[in-house]
One Martini backbone bead per residue (centre of mass of N, CA, C, O) as a GRO file, in nm:
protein
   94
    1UNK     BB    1   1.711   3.814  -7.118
    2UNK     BB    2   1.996   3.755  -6.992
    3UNK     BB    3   1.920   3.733  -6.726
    4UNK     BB    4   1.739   3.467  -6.729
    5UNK     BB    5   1.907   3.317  -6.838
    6UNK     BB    6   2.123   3.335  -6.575
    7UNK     BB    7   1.880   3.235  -6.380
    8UNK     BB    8   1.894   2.956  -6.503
    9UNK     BB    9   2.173   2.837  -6.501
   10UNK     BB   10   2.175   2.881  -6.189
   11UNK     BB   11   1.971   2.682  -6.081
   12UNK     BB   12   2.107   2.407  -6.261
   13UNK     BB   13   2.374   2.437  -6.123
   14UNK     BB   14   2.343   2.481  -5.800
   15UNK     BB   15   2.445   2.188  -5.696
   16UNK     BB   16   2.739   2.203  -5.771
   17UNK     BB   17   2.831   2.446  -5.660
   18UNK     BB   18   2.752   2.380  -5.354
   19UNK     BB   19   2.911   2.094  -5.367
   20UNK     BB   20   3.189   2.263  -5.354
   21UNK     BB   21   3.174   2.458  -5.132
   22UNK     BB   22   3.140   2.182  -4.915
   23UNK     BB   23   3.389   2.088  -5.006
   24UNK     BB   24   3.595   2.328  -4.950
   25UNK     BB   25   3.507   2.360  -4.639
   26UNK     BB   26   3.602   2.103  -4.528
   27UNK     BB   27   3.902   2.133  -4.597
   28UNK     BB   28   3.927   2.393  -4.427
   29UNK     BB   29   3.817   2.295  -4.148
   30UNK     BB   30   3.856   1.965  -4.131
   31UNK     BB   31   4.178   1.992  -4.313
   32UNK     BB   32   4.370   2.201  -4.347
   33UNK     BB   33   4.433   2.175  -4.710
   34UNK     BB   34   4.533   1.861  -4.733
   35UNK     BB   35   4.354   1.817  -4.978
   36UNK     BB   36   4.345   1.750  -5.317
   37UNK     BB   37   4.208   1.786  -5.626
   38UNK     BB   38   4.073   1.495  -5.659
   39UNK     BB   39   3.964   1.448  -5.354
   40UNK     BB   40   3.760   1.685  -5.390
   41UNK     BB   41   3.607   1.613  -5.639
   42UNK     BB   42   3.500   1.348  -5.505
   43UNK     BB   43   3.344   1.510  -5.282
   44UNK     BB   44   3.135   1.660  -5.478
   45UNK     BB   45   3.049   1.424  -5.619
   46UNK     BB   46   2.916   1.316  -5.301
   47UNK     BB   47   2.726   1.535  -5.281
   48UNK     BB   48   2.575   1.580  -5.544
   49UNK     BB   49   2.449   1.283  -5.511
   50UNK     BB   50   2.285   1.375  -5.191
   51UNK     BB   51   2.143   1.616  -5.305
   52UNK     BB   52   1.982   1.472  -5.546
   53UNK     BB   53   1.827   1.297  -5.316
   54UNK     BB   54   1.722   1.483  -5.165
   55UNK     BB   55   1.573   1.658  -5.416
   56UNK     BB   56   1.343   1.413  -5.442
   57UNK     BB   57   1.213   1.420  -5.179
   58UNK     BB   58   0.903   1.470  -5.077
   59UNK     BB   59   0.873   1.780  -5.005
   60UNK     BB   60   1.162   1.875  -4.809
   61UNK     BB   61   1.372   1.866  -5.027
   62UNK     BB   62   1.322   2.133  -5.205
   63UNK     BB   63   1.383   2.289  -4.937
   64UNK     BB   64   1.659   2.232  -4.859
   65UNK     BB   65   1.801   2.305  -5.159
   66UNK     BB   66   1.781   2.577  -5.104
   67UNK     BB   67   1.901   2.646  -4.872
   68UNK     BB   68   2.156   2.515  -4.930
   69UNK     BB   69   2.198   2.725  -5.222
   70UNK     BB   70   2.195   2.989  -5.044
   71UNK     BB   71   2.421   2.957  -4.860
   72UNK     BB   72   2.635   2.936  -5.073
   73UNK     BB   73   2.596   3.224  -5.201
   74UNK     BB   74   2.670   3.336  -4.933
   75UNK     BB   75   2.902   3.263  -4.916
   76UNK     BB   76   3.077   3.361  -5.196
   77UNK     BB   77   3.003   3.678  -5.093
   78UNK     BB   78   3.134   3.651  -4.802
   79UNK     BB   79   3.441   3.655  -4.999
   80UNK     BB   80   3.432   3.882  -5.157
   81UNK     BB   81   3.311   4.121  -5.004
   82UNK     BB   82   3.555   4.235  -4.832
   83UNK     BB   83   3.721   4.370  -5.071
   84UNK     BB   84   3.507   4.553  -5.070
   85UNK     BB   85   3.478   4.928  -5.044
   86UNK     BB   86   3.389   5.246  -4.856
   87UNK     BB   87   3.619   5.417  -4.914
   88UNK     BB   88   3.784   5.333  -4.604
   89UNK     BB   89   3.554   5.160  -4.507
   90UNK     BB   90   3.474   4.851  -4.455
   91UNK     BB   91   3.201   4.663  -4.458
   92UNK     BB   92   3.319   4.449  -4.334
   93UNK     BB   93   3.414   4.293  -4.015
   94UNK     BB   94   3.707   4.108  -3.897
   0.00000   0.00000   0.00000
């Protein structure tokens, strides 16, 4: 039951998640970490904003935004994953 909880947790956060990452990304690749923290919050507030509006959208809403949201949940593990290792050789190779 725990587990459930936590799985509607993250679906319906899954958006705001989403809209930190890309704007996170968008800071540290085409800004070179520029951005104060009240400018990416509010890049993120106006991701979130368009994420919500594609994901009305009829038909392919829904499908883009799980998509981007799996991207995002994928990027989050991709950056945490290299830190762990087994054995003496790393998962990923850098």
């Amino acid at each position: 039951i725990i587990l459930l909880i936590a799985y509607t947790i993250l679906v319906i956060l899954a958006t705001g998640i989403t809209a930190i990452v890309i704007s996170n990304w968008l800071n540290r690749v085409y800004y070179q970490s520029a951005w104060t923290v009240p400018r990416v919050t509010l890049v993120a507030f106006g991701i979130f904003i368009v994420l919500k509006l594609i994901s009305l959208t009829p038909g392919i809403g829904p499908a883009i935004m799980i998509l981007s949201a799996f991207m995002a949940f994928g990027a989050i593990i991709l950056s945490v994953l290299p830190r762990f290792s087994i054995g003496t050789k790393p998962i990923l190779k850098s």
